[in-house]
C-alpha positions in Angstrom: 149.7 43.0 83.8 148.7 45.2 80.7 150.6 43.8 78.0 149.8 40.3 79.4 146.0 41.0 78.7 147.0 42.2 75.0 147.7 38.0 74.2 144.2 37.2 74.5 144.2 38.6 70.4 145.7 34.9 69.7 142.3 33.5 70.2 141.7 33.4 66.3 144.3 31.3 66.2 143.2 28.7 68.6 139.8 29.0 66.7 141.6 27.1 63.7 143.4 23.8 66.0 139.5 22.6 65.8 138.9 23.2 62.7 137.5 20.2 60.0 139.0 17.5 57.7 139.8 17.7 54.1 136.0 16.6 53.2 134.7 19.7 54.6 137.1 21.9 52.7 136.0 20.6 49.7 132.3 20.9 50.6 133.0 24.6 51.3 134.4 25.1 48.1 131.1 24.1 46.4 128.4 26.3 47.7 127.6 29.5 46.0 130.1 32.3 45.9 128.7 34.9 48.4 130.5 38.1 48.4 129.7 41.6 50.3 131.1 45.1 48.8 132.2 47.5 51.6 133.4 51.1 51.3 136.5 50.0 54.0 136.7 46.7 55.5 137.0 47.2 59.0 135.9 50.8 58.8 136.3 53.0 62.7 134.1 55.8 63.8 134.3 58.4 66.4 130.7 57.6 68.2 128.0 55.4 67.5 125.8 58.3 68.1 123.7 57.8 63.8 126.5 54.9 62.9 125.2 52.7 60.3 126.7 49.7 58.4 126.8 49.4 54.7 127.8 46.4 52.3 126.3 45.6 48.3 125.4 41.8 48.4 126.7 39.7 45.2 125.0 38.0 43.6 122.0 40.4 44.7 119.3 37.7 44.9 121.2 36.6 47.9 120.5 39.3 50.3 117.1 38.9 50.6 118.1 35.4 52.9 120.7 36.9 54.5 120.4 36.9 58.4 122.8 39.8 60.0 123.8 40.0 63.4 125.7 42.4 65.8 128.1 41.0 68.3 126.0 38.0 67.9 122.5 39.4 68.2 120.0 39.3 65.2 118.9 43.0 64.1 116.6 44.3 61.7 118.2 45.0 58.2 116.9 48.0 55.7 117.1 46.3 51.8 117.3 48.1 48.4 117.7 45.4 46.2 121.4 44.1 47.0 122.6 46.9 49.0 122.1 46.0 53.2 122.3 48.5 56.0 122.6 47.9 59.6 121.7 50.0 62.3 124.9 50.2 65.2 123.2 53.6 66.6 124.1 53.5 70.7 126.4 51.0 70.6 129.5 50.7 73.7 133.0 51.5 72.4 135.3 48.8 70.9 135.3 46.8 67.9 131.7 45.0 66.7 131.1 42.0 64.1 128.9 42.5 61.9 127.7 39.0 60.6 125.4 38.1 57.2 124.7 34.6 57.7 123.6 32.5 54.8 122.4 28.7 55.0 122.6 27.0 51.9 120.9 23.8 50.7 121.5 21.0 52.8 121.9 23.2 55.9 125.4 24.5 55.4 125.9 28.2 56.6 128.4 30.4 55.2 128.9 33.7 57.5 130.6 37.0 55.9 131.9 39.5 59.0 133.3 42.6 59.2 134.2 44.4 62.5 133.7 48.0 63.0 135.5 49.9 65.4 133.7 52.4 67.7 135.5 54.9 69.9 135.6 57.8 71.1 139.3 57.9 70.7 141.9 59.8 73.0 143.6 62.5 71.7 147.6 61.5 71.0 149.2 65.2 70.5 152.8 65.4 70.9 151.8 68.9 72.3 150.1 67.2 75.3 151.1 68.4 78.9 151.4 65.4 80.7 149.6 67.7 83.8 146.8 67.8 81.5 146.2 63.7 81.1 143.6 61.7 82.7 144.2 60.1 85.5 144.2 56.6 85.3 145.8 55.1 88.3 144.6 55.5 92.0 147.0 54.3 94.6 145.9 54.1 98.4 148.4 53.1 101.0 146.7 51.9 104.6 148.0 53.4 107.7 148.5 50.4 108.7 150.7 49.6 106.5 152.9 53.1 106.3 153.5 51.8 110.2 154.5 48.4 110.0 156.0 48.3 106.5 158.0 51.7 106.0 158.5 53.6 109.6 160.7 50.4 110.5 163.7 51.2 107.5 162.9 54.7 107.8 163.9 54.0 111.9 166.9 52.8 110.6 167.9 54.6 107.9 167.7 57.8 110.6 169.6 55.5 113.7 172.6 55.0 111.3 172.6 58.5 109.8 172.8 59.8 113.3 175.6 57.6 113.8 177.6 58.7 111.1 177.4 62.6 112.5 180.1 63.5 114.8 177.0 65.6 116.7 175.6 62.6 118.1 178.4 59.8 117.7 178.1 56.0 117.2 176.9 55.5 120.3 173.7 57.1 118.9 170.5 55.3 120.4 167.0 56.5 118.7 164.3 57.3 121.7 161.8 58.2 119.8 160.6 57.7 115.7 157.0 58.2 115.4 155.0 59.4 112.0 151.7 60.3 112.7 148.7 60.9 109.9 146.5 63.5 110.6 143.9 65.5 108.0 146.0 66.8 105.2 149.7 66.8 107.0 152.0 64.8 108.8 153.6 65.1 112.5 157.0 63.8 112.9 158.4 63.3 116.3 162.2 62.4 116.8 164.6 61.9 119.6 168.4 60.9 119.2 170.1 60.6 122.5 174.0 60.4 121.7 177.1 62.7 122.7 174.0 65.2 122.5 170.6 64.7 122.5 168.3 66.1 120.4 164.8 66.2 119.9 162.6 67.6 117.6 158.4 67.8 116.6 156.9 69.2 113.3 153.8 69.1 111.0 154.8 68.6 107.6 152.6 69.3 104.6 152.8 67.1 101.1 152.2 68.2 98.0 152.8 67.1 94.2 156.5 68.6 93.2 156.4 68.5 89.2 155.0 65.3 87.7 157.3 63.1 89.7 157.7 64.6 93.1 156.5 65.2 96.4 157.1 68.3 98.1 157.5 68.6 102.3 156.6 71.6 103.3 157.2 72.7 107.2 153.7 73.8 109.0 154.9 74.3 112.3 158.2 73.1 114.4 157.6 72.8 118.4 160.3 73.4 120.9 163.4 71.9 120.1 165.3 69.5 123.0 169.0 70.3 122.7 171.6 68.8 125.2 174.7 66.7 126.5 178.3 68.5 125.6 177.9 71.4 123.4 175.1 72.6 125.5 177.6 71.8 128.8 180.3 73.7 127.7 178.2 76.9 126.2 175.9 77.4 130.2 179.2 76.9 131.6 181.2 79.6 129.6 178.4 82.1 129.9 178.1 81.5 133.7 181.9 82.7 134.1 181.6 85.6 131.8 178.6 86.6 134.1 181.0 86.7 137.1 183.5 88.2 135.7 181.1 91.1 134.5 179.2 91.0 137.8 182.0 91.4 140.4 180.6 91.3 144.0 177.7 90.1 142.5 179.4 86.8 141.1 177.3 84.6 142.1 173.7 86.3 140.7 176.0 86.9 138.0 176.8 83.3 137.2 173.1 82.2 137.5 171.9 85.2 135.4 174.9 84.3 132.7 173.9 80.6 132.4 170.2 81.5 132.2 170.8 83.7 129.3 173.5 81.2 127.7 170.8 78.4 127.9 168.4 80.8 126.4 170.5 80.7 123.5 171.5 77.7 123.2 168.0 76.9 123.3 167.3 79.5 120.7 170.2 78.8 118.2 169.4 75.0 118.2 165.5 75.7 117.2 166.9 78.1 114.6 169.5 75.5 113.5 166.8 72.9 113.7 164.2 74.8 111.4 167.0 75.6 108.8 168.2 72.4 108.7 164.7 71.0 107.8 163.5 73.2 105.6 166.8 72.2 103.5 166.3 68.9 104.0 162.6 68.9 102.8 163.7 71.1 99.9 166.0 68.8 98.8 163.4 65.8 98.9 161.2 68.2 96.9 164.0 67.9 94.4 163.9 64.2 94.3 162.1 62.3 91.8 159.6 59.8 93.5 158.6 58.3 90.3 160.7 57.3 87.2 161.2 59.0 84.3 160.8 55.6 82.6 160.1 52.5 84.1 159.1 49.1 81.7 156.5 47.2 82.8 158.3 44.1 81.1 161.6 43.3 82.5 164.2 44.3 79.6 161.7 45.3 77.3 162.3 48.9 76.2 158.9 49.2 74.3 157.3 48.5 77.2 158.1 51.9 78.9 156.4 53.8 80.8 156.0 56.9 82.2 153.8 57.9 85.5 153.1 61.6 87.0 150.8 62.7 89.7 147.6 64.1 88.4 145.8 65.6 91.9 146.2 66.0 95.1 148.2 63.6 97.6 145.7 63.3 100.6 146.3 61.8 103.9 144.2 61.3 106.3 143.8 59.3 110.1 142.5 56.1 109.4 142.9 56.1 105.5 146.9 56.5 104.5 147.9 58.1 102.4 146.4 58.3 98.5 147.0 59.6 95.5 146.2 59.4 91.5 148.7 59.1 88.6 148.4 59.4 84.8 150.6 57.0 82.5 151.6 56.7 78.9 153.8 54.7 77.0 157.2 56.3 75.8 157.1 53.9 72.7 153.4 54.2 71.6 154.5 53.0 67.4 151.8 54.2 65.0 148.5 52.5 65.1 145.5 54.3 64.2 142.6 55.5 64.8 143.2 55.1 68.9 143.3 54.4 71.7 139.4 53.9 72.7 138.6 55.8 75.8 135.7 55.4 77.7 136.3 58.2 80.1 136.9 56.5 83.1 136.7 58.5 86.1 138.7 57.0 89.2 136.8 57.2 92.6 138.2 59.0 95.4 140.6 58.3 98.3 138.8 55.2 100.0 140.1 52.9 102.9 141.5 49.9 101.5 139.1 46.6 101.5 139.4 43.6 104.1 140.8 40.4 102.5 139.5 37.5 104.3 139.1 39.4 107.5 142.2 41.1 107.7 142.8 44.6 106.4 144.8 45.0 103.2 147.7 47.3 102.8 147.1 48.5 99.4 145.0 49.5 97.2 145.4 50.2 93.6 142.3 50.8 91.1 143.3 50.5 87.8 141.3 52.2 84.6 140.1 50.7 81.5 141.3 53.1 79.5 144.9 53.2 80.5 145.0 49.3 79.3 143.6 50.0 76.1 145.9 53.1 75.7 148.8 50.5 76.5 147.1 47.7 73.8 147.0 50.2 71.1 150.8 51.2 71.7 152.0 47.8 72.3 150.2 46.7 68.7 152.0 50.1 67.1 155.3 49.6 68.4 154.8 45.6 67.6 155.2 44.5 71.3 151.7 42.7 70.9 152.2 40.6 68.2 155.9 39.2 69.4 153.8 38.3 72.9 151.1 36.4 71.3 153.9 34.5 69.0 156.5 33.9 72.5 153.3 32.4 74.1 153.1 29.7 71.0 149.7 29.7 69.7 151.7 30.0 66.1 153.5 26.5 66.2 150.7 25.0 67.9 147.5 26.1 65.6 150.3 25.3 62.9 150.9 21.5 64.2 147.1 20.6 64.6 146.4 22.5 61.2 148.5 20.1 59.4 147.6 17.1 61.3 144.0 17.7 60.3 143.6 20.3 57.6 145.5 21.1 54.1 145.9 24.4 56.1 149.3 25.5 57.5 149.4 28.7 59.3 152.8 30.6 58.4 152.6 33.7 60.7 150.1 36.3 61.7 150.3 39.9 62.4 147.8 42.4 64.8 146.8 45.0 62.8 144.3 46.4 64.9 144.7 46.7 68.7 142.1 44.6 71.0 140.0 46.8 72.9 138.5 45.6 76.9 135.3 46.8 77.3 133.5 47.2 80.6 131.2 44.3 82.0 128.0 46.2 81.9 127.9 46.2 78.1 126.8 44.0 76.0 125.5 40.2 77.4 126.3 39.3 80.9 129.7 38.3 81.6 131.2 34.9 83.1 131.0 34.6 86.9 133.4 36.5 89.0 135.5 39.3 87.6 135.8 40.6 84.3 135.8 42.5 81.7 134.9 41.9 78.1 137.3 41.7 74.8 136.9 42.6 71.7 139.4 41.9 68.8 139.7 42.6 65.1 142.4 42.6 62.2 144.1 39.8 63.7 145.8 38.6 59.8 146.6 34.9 59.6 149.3 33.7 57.0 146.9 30.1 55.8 148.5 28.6 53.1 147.2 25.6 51.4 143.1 26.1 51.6 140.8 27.9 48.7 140.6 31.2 50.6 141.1 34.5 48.0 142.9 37.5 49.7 144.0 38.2 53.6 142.3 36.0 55.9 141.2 38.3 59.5 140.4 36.7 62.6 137.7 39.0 64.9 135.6 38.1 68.1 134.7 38.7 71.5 135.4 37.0 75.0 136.3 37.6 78.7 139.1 38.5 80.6 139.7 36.8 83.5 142.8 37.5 86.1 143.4 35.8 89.3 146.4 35.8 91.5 148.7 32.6 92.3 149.9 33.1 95.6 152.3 30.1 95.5 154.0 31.5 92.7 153.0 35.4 92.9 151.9 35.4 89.9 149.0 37.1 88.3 147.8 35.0 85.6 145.0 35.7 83.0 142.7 33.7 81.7 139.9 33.6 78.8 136.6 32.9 77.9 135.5 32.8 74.0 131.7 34.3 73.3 132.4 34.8 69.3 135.5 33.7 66.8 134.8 34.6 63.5 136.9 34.2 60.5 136.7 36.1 56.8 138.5 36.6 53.5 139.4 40.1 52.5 140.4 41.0 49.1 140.2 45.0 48.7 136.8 45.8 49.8 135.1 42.3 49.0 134.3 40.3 51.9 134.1 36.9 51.4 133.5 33.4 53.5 136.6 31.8 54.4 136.5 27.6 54.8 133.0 28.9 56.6 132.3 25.2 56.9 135.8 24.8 59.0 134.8 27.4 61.4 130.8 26.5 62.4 131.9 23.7 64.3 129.7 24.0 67.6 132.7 23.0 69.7 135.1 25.2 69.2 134.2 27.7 71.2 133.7 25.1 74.2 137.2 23.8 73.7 138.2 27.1 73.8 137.1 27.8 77.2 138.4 25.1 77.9 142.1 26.0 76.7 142.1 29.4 78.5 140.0 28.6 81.4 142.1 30.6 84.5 145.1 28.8 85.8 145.8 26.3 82.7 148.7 28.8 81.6 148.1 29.0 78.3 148.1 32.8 78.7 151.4 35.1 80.0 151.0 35.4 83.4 152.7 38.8 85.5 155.3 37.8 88.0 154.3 40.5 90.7 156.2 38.7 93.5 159.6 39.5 91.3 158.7 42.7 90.5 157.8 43.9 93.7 161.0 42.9 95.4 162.6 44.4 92.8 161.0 48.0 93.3 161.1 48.3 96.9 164.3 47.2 97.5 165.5 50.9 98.4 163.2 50.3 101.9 165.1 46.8 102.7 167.4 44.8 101.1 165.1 42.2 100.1 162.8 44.3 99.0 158.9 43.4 100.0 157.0 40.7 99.1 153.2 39.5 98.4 151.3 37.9 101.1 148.3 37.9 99.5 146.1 39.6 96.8 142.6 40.0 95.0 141.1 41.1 92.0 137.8 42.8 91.4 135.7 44.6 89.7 133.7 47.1 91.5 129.7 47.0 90.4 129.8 50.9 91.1 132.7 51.1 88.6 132.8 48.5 85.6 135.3 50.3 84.0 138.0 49.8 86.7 139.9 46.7 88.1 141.0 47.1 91.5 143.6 45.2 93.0 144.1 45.1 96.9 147.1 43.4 98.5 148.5 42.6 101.9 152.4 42.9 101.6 155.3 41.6 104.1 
C-alpha cells in the first residue's frame, strides 16, 4: 500500500497536460527577468524550532513588490534592500513552498518557489538494534476471528497428525479442540479417541522469541486422560504380578497390583505428556513467525521488508490477541537528509471496530512514519521513480505537451522523497480520510521552451485510499491543493513558463484526474496478497470480505485499516 502512495510525486507532471499555447510562451518570455539568490535550493533542516528563509532578489528594486507565501498562505517578509527573509518558525514536518509572487504590467504574475524540507529526521545507523526501532505497526486479531478462522485448520492439522501416529491410528476421531483466551495466556483443551485415547489441558503463556518469534511457554498441565490398549495390557500385567507375589492373598493382590499399575500408567502418561509439550513448544519457539524478508511488491526485491516484534504480545477475553511490530526496508538506496519522523506513538491493544454492524476480524493501525521511512527508501533505491513512470504520467504529459505546447517532456527523476503529513496540520483536508502530501525535487526533462537550468516540480495535496471490494483492491486517490513549477540553475531561482502554470484550472482538472476510483493511481491488490500469505492455514489461503480505511481524530498520524476476512 506504501509504495503505491509514493506515485502521487507524478502530480507535477500532470500539472503540465494543462498547460498554455505557444502565445503564452512567448508572452512569458517578455516580462522582466526576476531571479532569487539562495544559499542551497531546496535547503532541509532538522526542526523548525528559529528556521528562517533567505534569498537576494535580482534586480533589487523588485523585491519591494514581491508577495511571498508559505504553503500557500501570505506571511510577513523582513527587507534589507534586495535581500528577503521568511519566517518558517513552528512549522509541521515535511517539505514547504516558499513562493515570491510578482504581477507584472498587464496583470501577468510570475512566481519563484523553493521548497524547504523540515524534519526531524530518523536516525539510519547501520549499528541500529532492530529491538531498539519504533514501533510502527499494531496488529489486533478478534477472538472472534482466532475461532472461526484459524481453530478450524488448526482442528485439522491436529486430526491428521494423530492419524499418522501409530499411538492413536487412522481411525483417530478428535473429541475435543478448544483454544480458549484468557488474561495474558492461553488454555488448550484436547481429546483424541483412537487405539488410545488421550486427553490433555494446559495454560500456555506467549511471549516475543527474538525479533521474529513467539515463544509457548507451559503454565500449568491438568490431569492427563490416558486409555484404550497400552493402558489394558499394563493394569493387566501388574494385576498378575500382584498374585503371584501375594499367594493366598491373590485376589487383594490382583486389585492392589492393578491399582498401583494404573497409578503409573496414569503417572508416566502425565510425565510423557508434559515432556512432550514442553518440546513441542520449544520447538515453535524456534520457528520464525515473521520473515526475514518479505516484498511488499510481488517480485520486486527493492521492495523488501523486514518486520520484528517490538513489545509485548497480549491476549485477552474479548479482545484477541495483539501485538506491535517495527519495519524497515532491506534496500533503503541513499537519499538524504531522511526519513521525516513525526514520532508516532501507536495506541494500545483495542477491540477491533464494527463495520456496518458486524464485528471486524482485524485490525491493523498503520504509522505515518513507517510510510515516509518506506518513500524515502523507495526514492534512494529508485523504486519510486520506475512506479510513477510504469503508471504513465511520462508518455501522457509528453503527448498533450506536444499537442499544445513547444514543450516535450523527455524523462523525470525524484530527487527528493515525498513526505505524508498528518491531517491536523496545515488547512483542513478533503472530506473523509486523509492525510496530506507534500512533494519536492521532482526534475522534469522539458525540452523545447525558454527555461535556463533544471526545471523542479513541488506542491501539496491529499491522499486518499478506499477499498474496491469487487476487485480487492485498495486504490489511492488524489487531491491537488498547490503545483508549483521553477527553474534552477546553481543557486538562482528563476520563473519557469510562469504564465503556462497560473492557469486557474489546473488544479481543478487535476482533482478531477485523481479523484478516488478513476485509476489513474497504482492501486494494492490485497485480495491476491492475502491468499497468498495465509495459504499455510488452508489451501486457498483467506480472502477479503470486506474492509475500511480511517483515520482516527485521536491519532492523525495513523491510518487504520479494519477487515472482515473469510
Amino acid at each position: 500500500m506504501r509504495a503505491r502512495r509514493a506515485a502521487l510525486a507524478g502530480l507535477g507532471l500532470a500539472g503540465l497536460v494543462f498547460a498554455g499555447g505557444r502565445e503564452l510562451l512567448r508572452e512569458a518570455a517578455q516580462v522582466v527577468p526576476l531571479r532569487v539568490d539562495v544559499a542551497t535550493p531546496g535547503a532541509s533542516a532538522a526542526s523548525a524550532s528559529g528556521l528562517r528563509w533567505r534569498g537576494t532578489v535580482s534586480p533589487a528594486a523588485l523585491a519591494e513588490r514581491l508577495v511571498a507565501r508559505i504553503d500557500g498562505l501570505p506571511v510577513p517578509v523582513v527587507r534589507d534592500g534586495g535581500a528577503l527573509t521568511l519566517g518558517l518558525d513552528g512549522a509541521g514536518p515535511g517539505h514547504h513552498l516558499i513562493e515570491l509572487a510578482l504581477t507584472q504590467q498587464g496583470g501577468r504574475t510570475q512566481t519563484i518557489t523553493d521548497t524547504l524540507l523540515v524534519g526531524p529526521f530518523a536516525e539510519l545507523s547501520e549499528g541500529t538494534a532492530d529491538e531498539d526501532r519504533p514501533c510502527g505497526l499494531a496488529l489486533t486479531i478478534a477472538e472472534g476471528a482466532i475461532q472461526r478462522l484459524l481453530v478450524p485448520p488448526l482442528r485439522e492439522k491436529l486430526l491428521a497428525a494423530a492419524q499418522a501416529s501409530p499411538l492413536l491410528g487412522p481411525a483417530t476421531t478428535l473429541e475435543r479442540a478448544e483454544l480458549i483466551l484468557l488474561k495474558d495466556s492461553l488454555r488448550v483443551r484436547v481429546a483424541l479417541a483412537g487405539v488410545n485415547r488421550v486427553a490433555v489441558d494446559a495454560y500456555l503463556q506467549v511471549a516475543p522469541s527474538g525479533p521474529r518469534g513467539l515463544a509457548l511457554g507451559l503454565v500449568w498441565l491438568g490431569p492427563v486422560e490416558f486409555g484404550g490398549e497400552i493402558r489394558t495390557q499394563a493394569t493387566v500385567g501388574g494385576a498378575a504380578v500382584g498374585a503371584a507375589l501375594t499367594g493366598p492373598l491373590a485376589p487383594l493382590g490382583a486389585i492392589g497390583g492393578y491399582v498401583l499399575a494404573d497409578r503409573y500408567v496414569s503417572k508416566r502418561a502425565h510425565e510423557e505428556v508434559r515432556t512432550q509439550l514442553r518440546r513441542g513448544l520449544e520447538q515453535v519457539g524456534a520457528l520464525a513467525l515473521l520473515p526475514e524478508r518479505a516484498e511488499l511488491l510481488v517480485a520486486e526485491p527493492r521492495s523488501a521488508v523486514a518486520l520484528g516484534f517490538c513489545g509485548p504480545v497480549t491476549i485477552a477475553a474479548g479482545t484477541g490477541i495483539a501485538a506491535q511490530l517495527w519495519l524497515r526496508s532491506l534496500e533503503p538506496g541513499s537519499a538524504v537528509p531522511g526519513p521525516v519522523r513525526r514520532g508516532v506513538a501507536l495506541p494500545q491493544r483495542a477491540v477491533p471496530e464494527d463495520m456496518s454492524g458486524a464485528p471486524a476480524d482485524v485490525q491493523l493501525d498503520l504509522s505515518i512514519d513507517v510510510v515516509n521511512a518506506l518513500l524515502h527508501a523507495w526514492t534512494g533505491n529508485g523504486l519510486l521513480a520506475e512506479q510513477v513512470s510504469a503508471a504513465g504520467w511520462t508518455a501522457q504529459v509528453d503527448h498533450e505537451l506536444r499537442a499544445w505546447t513547444l514543450l516535450t517532456l523527455a524523462g523525470l527523476r525524484v530527487e527528493r522523497p515525498p513526505v505524508l503529513m498528518a491531517a491536523d496540520q496545515g488547512a483542513p483536508g478533503p472530506e473523509g480520510d486523509a492525510w496530506a502530501l507534500s512533494f519536492g525535487g521532482l526534475r522534469l526533462d522539458l525540452r523545447g521552451g525558454e527555461a535556463a537550468g533544471a526545471v523542479v516540480a513541488a506542491g501539496r495535496g491529499w491522499v486518499m485510499p478506499r477499498f474496491d471490494a469487487d476487485s480487492g483492491r485498495i486504490e489511492l486517490g488524489g487531491r491537488v491543493d498547490r503545483l508549483r513549477i521553477t527553474c534552477v540553475e546553481g543557486g538562482t531561482l528563476a520563473p519557469c513558463f510562469g504564465a503556462l502554470l497560473e492557469l486557474g484550472e489546473v488544479e481543478a482538472r487535476l482533482d478531477a484526474l485523481l479523484a478516488p476510483g478513476t485509476g489513474r493511481l497504482p492501486g494494492l491488490d490485497l485480495r491476491g496478497l492475502l491468499r497468498a500469505r495465509t495459504r499455510a492455514l488452508r489451501a486457498e489461503g483467506l480472502d477479503v470480505e470486506a474492509l475500511a480505511l480511517a483515520v482516527p481524530p485521536e491519532h492523525p498520524g495513523v491510518l487504520r485499516v479494519t477487515a472482515r476476512l473469510r
